[in-house]
Residue frames relative to the residue before (quaternion, step in Angstrom):
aa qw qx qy qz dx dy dz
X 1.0000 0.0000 0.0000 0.0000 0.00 0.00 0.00
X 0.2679 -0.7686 0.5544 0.1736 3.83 -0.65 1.12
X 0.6735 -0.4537 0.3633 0.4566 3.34 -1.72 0.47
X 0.5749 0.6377 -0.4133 0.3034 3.79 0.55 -0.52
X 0.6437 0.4107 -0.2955 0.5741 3.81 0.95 -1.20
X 0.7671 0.4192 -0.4168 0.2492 3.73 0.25 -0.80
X 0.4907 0.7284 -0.3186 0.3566 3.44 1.54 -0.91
X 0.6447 0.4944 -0.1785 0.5551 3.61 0.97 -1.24
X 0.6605 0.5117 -0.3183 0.4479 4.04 1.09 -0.70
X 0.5337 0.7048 -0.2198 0.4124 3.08 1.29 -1.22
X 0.7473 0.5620 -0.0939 0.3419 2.99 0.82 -1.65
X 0.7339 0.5529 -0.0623 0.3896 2.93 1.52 -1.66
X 0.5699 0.6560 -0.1352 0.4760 2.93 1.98 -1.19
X 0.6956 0.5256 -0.2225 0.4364 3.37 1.31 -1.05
X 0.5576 0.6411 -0.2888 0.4412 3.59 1.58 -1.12
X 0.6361 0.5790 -0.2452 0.4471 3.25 1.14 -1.42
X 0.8551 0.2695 -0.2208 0.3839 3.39 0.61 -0.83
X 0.5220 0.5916 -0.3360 0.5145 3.21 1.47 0.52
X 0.4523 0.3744 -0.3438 0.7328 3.79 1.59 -0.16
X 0.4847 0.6145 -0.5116 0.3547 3.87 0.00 -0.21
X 0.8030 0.4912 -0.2176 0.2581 2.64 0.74 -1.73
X 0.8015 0.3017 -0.1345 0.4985 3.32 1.17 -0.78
X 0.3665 -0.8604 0.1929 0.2971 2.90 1.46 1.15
X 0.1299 0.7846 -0.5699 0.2065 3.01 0.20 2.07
X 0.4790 -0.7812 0.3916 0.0838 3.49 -0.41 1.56
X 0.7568 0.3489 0.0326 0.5518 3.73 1.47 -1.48
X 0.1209 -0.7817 0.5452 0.2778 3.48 -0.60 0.33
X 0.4047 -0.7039 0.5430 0.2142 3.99 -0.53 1.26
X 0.6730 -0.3668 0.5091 0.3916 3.74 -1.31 0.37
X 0.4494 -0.6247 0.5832 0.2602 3.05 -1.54 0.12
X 0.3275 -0.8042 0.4552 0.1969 3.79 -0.78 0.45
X 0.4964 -0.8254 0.2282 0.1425 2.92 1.40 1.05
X 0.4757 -0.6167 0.3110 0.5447 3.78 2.16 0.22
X 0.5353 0.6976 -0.3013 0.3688 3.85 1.14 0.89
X 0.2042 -0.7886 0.5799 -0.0110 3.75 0.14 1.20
X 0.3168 -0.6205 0.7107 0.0979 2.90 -1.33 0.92
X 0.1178 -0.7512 0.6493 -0.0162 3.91 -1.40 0.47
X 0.7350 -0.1684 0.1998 0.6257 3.41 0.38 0.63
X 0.7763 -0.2254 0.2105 0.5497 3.56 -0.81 -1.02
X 0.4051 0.7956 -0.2560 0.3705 4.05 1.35 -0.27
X 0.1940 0.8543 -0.4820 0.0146 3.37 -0.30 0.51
X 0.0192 0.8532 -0.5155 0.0773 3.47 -0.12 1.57
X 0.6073 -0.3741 0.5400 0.4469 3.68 -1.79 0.39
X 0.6953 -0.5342 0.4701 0.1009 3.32 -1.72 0.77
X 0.1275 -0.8420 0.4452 0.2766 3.45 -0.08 0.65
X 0.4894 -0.6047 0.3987 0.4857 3.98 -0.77 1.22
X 0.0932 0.7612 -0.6416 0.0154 2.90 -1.63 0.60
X 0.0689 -0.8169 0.5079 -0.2646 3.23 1.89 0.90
X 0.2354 -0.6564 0.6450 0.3125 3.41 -1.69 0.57
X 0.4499 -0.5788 0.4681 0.4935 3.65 -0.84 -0.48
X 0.8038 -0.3785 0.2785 0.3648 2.99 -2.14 1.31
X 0.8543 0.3043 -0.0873 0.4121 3.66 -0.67 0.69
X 0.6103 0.5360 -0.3642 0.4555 3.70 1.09 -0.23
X 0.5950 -0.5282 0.5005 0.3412 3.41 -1.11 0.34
X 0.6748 -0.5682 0.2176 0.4177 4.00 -0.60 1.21
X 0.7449 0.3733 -0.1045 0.5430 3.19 0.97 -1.84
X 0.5280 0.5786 -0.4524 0.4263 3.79 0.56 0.54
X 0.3370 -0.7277 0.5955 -0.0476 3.04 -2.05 0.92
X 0.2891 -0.6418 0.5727 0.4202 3.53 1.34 0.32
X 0.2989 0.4558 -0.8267 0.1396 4.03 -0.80 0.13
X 0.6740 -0.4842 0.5261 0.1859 2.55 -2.40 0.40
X 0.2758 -0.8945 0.2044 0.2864 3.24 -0.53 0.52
X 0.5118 0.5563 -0.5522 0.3516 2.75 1.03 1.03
X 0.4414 0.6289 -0.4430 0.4620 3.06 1.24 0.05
X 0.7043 0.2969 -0.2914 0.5753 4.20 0.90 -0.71
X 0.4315 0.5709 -0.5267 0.4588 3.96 0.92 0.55
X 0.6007 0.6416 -0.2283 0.4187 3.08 0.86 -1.53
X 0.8508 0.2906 -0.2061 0.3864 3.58 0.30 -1.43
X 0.4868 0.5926 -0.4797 0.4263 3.62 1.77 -0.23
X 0.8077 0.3632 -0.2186 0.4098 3.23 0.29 -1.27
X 0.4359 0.4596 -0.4997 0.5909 4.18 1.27 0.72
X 0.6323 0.5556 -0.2952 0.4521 3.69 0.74 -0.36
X 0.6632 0.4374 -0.1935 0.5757 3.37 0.79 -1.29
X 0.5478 0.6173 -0.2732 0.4941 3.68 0.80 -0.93
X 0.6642 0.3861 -0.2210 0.6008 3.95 0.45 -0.94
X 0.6359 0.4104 -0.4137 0.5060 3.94 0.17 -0.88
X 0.8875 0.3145 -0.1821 0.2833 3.44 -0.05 -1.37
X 0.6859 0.4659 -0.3331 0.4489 3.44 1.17 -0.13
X 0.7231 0.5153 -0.0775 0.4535 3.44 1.55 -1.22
X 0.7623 0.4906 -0.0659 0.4171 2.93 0.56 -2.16
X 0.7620 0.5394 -0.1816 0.3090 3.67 0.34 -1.00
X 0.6299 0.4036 -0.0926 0.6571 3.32 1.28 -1.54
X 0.3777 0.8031 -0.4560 0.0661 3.96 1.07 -0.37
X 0.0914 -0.8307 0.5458 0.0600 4.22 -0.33 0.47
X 0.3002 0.8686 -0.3600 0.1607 3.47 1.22 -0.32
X 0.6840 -0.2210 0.0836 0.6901 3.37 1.35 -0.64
X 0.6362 -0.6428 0.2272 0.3611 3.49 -1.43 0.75
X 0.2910 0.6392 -0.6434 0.3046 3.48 0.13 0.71
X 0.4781 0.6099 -0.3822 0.5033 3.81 1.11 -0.18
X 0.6431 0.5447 -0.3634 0.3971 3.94 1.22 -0.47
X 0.8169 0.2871 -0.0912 0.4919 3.18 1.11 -1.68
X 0.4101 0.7538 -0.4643 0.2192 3.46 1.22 0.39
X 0.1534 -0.7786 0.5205 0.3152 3.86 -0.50 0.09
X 0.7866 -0.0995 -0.0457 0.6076 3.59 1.75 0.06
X 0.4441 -0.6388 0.4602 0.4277 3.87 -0.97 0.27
X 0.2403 -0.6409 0.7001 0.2033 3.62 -0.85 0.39
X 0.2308 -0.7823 0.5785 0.0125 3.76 -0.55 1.15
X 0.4079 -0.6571 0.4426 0.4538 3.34 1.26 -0.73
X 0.1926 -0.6546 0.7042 0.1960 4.10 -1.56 0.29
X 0.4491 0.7072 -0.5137 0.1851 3.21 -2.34 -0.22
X 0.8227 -0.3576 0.2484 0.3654 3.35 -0.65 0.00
X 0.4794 -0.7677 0.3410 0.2540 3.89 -0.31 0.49
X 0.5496 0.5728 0.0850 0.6021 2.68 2.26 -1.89
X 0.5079 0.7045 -0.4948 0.0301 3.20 0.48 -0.77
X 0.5738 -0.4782 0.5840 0.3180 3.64 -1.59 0.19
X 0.7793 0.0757 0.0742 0.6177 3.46 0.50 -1.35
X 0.2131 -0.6587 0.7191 0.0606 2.85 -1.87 1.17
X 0.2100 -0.6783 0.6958 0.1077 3.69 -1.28 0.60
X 0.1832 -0.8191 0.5437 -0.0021 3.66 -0.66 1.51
X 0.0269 0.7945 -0.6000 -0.0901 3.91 -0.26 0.13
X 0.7425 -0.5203 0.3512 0.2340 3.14 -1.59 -0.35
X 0.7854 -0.1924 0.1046 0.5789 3.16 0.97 -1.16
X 0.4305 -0.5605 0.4530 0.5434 3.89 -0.66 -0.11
X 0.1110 -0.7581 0.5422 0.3449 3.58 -0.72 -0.07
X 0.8613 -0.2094 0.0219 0.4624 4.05 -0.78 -0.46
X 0.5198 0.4681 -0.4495 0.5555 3.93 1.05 -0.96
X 0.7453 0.5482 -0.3079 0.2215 3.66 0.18 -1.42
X 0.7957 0.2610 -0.3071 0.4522 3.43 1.60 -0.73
X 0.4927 0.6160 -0.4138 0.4544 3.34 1.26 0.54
X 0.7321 0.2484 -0.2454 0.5850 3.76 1.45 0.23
X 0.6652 -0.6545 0.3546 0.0587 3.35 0.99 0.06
X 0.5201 0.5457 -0.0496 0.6552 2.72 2.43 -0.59
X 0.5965 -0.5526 0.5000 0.2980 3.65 -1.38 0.73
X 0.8702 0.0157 0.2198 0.4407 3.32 -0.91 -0.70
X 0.3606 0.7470 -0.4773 0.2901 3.47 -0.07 1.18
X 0.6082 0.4992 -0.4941 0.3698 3.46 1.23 0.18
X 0.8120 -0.1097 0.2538 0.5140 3.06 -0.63 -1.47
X 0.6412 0.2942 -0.3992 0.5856 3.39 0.78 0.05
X 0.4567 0.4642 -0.5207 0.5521 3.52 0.29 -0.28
X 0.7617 0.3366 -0.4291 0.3498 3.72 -1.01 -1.10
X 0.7318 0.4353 -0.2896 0.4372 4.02 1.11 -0.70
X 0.5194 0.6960 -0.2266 0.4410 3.23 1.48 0.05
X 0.4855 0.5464 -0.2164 0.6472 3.19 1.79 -1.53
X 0.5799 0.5085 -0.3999 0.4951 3.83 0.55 -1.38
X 0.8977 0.1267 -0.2113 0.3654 3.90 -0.56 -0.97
X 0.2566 0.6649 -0.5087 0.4831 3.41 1.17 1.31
X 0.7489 0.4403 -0.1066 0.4837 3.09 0.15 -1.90
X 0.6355 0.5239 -0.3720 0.4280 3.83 0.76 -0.98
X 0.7733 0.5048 -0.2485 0.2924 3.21 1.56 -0.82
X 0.4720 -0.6922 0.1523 0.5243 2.91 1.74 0.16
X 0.5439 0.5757 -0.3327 0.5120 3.39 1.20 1.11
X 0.3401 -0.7342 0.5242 0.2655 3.24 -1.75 0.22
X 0.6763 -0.3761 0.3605 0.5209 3.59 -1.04 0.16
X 0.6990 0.4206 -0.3514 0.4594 3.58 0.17 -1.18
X 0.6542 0.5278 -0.4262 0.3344 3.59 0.71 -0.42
X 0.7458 0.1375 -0.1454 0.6354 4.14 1.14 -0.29
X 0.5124 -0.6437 0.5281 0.2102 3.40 -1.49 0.32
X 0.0510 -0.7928 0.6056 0.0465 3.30 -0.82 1.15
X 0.0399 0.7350 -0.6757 0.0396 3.72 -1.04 0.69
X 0.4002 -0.6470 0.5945 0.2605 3.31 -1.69 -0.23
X 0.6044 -0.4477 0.4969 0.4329 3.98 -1.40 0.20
X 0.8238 0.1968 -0.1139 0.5193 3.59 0.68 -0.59
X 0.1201 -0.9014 0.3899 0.1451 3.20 -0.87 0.63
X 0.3124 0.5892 -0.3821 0.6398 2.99 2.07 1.02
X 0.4760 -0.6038 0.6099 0.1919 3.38 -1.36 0.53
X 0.1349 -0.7809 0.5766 0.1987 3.58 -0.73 0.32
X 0.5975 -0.5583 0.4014 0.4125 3.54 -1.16 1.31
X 0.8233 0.3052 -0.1982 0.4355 3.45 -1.35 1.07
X 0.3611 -0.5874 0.6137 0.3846 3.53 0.85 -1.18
X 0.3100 0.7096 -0.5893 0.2303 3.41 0.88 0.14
X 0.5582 -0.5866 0.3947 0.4342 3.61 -1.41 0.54
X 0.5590 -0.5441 0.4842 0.3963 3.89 -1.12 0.54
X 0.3044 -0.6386 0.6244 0.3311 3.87 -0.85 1.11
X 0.7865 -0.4066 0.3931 0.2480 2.87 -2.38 -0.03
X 0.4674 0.7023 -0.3019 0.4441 3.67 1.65 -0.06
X 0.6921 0.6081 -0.1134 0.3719 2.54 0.91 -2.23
X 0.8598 0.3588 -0.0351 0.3615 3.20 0.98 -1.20
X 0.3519 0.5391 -0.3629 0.6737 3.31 2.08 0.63
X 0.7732 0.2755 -0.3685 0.4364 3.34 0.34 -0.36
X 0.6945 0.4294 -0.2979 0.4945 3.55 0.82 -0.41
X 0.6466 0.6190 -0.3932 0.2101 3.48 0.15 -0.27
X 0.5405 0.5246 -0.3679 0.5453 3.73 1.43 -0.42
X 0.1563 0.5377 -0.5809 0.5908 3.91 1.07 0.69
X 0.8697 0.3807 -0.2413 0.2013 2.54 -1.04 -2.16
X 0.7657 0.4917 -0.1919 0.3676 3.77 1.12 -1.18
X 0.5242 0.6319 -0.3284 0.4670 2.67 1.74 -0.62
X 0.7130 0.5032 -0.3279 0.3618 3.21 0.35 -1.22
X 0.5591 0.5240 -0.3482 0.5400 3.94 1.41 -1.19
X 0.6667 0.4818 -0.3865 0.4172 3.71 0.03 -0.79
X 0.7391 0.1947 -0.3724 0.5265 4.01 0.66 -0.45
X 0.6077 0.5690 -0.4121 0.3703 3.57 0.41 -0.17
X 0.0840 0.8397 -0.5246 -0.1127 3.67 0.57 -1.15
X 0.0678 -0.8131 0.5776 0.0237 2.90 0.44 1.47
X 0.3864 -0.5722 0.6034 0.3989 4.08 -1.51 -0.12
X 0.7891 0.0499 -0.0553 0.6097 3.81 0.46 0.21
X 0.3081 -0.6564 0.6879 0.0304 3.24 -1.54 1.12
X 0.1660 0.8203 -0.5135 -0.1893 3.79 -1.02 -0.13
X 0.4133 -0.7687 0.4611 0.1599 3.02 -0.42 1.53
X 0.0011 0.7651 -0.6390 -0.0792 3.70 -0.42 0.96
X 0.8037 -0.0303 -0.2451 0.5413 3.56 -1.00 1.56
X 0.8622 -0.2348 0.3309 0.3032 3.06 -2.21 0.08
X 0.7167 0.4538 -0.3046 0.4333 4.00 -0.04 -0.89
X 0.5249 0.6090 -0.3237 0.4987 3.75 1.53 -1.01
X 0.7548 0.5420 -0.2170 0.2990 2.86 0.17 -2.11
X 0.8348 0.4014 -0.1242 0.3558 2.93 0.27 -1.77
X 0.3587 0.7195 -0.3817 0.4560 3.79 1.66 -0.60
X 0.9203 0.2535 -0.0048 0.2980 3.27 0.48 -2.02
X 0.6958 0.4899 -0.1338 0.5079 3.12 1.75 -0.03
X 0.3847 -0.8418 0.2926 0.2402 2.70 2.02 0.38
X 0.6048 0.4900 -0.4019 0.4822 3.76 1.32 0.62
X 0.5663 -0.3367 0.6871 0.3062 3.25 -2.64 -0.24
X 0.5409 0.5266 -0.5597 0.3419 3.91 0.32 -0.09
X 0.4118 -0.4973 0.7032 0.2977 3.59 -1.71 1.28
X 0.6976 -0.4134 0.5636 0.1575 2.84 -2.49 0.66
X 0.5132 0.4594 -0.4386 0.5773 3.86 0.95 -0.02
X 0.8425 0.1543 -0.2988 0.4208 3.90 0.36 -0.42
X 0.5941 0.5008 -0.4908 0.3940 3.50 0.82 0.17
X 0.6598 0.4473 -0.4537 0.3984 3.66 0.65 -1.02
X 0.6441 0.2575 -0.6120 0.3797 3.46 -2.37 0.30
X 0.9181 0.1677 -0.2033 0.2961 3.10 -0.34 0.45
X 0.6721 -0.4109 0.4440 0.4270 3.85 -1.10 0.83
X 0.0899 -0.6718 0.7352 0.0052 3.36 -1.63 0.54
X 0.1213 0.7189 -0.6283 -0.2713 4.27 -0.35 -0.26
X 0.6090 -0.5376 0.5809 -0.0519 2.13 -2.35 1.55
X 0.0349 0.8177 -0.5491 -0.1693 3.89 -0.06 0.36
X 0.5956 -0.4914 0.5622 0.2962 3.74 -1.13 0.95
X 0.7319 0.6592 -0.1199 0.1243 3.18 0.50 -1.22
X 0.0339 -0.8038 0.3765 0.4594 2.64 1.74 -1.74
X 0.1540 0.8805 0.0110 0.4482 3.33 1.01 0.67
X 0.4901 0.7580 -0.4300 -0.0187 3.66 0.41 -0.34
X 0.6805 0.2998 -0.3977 0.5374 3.26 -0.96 1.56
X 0.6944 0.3032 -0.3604 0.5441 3.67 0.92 -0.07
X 0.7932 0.0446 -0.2540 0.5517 3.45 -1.55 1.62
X 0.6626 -0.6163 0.3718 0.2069 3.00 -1.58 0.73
X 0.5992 -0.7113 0.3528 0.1028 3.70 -0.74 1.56
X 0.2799 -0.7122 0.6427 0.0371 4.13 -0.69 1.07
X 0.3061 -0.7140 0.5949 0.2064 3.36 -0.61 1.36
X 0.0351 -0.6758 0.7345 0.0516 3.54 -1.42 0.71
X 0.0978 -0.6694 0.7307 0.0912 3.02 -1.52 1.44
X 0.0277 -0.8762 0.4210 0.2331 3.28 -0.80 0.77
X 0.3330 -0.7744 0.5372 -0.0298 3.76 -0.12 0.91
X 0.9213 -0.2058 0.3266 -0.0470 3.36 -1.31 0.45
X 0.0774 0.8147 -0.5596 -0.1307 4.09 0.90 0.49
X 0.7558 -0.5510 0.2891 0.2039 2.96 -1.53 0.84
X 0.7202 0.4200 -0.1402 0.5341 3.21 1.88 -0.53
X 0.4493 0.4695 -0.4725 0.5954 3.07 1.27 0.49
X 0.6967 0.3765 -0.3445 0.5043 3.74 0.48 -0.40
X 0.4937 0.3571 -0.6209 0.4933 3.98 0.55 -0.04
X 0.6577 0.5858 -0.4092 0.2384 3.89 0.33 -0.97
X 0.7468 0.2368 -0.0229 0.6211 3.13 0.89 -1.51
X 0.2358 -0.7738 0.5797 0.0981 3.72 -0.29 0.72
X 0.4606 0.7594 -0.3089 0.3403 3.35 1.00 -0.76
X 0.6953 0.5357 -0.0603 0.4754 3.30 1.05 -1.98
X 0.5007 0.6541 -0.4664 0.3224 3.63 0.76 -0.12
X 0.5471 0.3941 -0.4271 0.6025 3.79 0.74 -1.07
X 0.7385 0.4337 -0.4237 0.2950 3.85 -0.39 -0.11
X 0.6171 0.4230 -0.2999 0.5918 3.58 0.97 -0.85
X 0.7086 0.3808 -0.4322 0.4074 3.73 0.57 -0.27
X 0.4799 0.5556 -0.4988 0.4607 3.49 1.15 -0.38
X 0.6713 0.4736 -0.3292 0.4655 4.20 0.55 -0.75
X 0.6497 0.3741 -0.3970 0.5294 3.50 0.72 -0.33
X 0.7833 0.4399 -0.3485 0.2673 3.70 0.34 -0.28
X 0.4712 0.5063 -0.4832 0.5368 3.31 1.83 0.07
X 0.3163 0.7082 -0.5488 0.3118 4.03 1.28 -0.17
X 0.7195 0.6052 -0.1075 0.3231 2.31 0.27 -2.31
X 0.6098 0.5983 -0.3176 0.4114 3.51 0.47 -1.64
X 0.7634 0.5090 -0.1806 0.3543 3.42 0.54 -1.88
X 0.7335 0.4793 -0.0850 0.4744 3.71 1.41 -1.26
X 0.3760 -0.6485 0.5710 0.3346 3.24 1.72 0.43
X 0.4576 0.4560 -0.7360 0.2024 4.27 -0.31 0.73
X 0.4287 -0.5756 0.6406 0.2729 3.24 -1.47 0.16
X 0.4409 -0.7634 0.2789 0.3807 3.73 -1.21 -0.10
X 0.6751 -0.5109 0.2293 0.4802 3.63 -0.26 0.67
């Protein structure tokens, strides 16, 4: 057997165990660096880092990514923490602002913290978190490398879903936090994300495969547009295992778009 046949095994062997990881069962087509937009179908825009940069990086200056830590830190501590806006401020044991990168390329949006999250204070750390970390890393990244947060930054009693109040009053967080970050892609994981940022009633079965833009603005067509893939919450996928080969298909048009390669 010559170095030529094994090189391609190698290769293959490694993919496999990297869909493993997020138990992905099917390999999906490639998407050949092509987004869909509604009915639109356009060439990827480059978004390659440069030779040497950590995946989830943007060469910014750094004062320019000082700047956005400490506009970040600024919103938690003046806004976010002390927040009364609606009564999730009663049964909270802490706000979960979200962590990650300042700069990031990609942002990962959820819904709410749920019990590990308000007992540390931290995004994503239970079980969905820990499968979350999983289709990070598959992506050839680390946590510290994008920012993950939720629409709310109260817990809701029970995990119950976050009402339609709950989330008017909390969501200018959520924009806030996009507007200093500028991420190049958002992913909305489940319904409360999706809809939040896409300003619709469509379920997450017809919005995901494909790009959506996101205006800063509020807006559509005025100032420049934030791709949103939306895809799946991690806990709907511990439920439904099934759904993984689908949420990984959404992370790999990510990928596609961010110029990552696969681990």
């Amino acid at each position: 057997m010559n170095d030529r046949t094994q090189l391609p095994r190698a290769a293959l062997r490694q993919q496999l165990l990297t869909d493993r990881l997020i138990g992905v069962r099917s390999v999906p087509l490639p998407s050949f660096g092509l987004r869909v937009l509604g009915s639109r179908v356009s060439t990827a825009r480059p978004g390659a880092p440069q030779a040497g940069s950590a995946p989830g990086a943007r060469r910014a200056d750094a004062a320019v990514v000082a700047e956005k830590a400490a506009r970040l830190r600024a919103l938690d501590e003046s806004q976010v923490r002390g927040c009364t806006k609606c009564g999730l401020c009663k049964t909270r044991t802490t706000t979960v602002f979200g962590q990650g990168s300042a700069d990031a390329r990609l942002v990962f949006v959820g819904e709410a913290p749920g019990f590990e999250e308000d007992r540390q204070g931290l995004a994503f750390v239970g079980r969905a978190g820990q499968l979350l970390t999983k289709m990070i890393v598959a992506m050839g990244l680390a946590r510290d490398d994008v920012f993950i947060c939720n629409v709310l930054k109260c817990r809701p009693p029970n995990n119950r879903d976050p009402s339609a109040d709950e989330i008017l009053s909390c969501s200018p967080y959520l924009l806030e936090q996009l507007g200093i970050i500028q991420p190049e892609v958002i992913v909305a994981l489940g319904s409360p994300a999706s809809k939040t940022l896409l300003s619709t009633a469509s379920s997450v079965g017809k919005l995901r495969g494909r790009f959506h833009d996101y205006y800063p603005s509020g807006i559509a067509g005025v100032g420049a547009a934030i791709l949103v893939m939306p895809t799946y919450h991690p806990a709907y996928l511990l439920r439904n295992p099934a759904e993984k080969g689908k949420a990984w298909e959404d992370l790999q048009m990510v990928m596609t778009h961010l110029g990552l390669k696969r681990p």
